[in-house]
TORKOL-638703 format. One record per residue (C-alpha): x, y, z; residue in three letters. Coordinates in steps of 0.25 Angstrom, whole numbers, plus 5000, padded with zeros to 4 digits. Layout:
N
XYZALA
...
***
This chain:
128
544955655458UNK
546455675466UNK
547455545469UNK
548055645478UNK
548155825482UNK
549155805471UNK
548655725459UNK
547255715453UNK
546655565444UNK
546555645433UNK
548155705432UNK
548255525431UNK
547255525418UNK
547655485404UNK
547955595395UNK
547355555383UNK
545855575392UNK
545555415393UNK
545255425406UNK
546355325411UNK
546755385424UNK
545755445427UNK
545355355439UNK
546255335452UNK
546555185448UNK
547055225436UNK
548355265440UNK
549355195450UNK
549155285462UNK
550655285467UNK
551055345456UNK
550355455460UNK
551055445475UNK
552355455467UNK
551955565461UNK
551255625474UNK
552555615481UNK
553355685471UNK
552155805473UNK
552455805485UNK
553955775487UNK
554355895477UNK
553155995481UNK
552656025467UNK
551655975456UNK
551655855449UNK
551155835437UNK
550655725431UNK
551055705416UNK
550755575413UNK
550055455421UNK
548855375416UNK
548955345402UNK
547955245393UNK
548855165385UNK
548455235371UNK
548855375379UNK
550055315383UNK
550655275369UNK
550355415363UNK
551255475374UNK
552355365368UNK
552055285385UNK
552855165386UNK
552055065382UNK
551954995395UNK
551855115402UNK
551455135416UNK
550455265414UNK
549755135407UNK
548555075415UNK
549354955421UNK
548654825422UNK
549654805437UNK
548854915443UNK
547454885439UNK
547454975426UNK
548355095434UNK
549455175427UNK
550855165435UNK
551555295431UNK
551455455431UNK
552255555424UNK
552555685434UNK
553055815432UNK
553555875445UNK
553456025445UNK
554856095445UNK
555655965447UNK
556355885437UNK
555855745433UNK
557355685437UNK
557055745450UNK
555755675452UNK
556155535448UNK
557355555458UNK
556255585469UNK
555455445463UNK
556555375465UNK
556855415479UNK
555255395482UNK
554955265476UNK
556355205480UNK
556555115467UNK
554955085464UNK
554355105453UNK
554555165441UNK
555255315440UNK
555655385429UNK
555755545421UNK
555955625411UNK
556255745406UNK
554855805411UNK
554255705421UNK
554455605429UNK
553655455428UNK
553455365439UNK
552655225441UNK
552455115450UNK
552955015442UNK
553354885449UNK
554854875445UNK
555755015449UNK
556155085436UNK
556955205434UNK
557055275422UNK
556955405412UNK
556355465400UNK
***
């Protein structure tokens, strides 16, 4: 099953194999925009390093405790936020396009190897 040309359900999924994120509504779909954009905006693969996680999967990666890769009880059970690796562009680079697209919403941020978004409600900024 594909959201889109560029990004199949199952890239969403959980990596410890649970099974959370296997399912459209698992995963806040305008992340997948965001990250649809940036496909398209730089004209290169994206991948997707990190977007649904159950909480047990999110503490042995050391996730924020609140994190948005979480299913959120605001968006019916949905995670909020992706990890992305644009090929050939540096994760500074894609926040800056972030920022320019989402004009101060939501939530943008990178480090050395990837670059996070999510659609929570307040704007936030930041890096790893």
């Amino acid at each position: 099953m594909r959201f889109n040309k560029y990004f199949q359900v199952a890239e969403m999924a959980c990596k410890c194999g649970c099974g959370f994120g296997t399912k459209p509504g698992d995963i806040d779909e305008r992340v997948v925009w965001i990250a649809t954009c940036a496909r398209i905006h730089f004209a290169a693969p994206v991948t997707i390093t990190s977007a649904c996680r159950c909480p047990s999967h999110n503490a042995k990666v050391g996730g924020a405790k609140a994190s948005r890769h979480q299913p959120q009880g605001a968006l019916n059970g949905a995670s909020s936020a992706l990890d992305i690796k644009v090929k050939g562009v540096a994760p500074a680079q894609v926040q800056a396009f972030l920022d320019e697209l989402l004009a101060g919403r939501f939530g943008v941020g990178y480090g050395e190897t990837f670059t996070h978004v999510d659609t929570r409600d307040t704007p936030a900024r930041f890096d790893y």
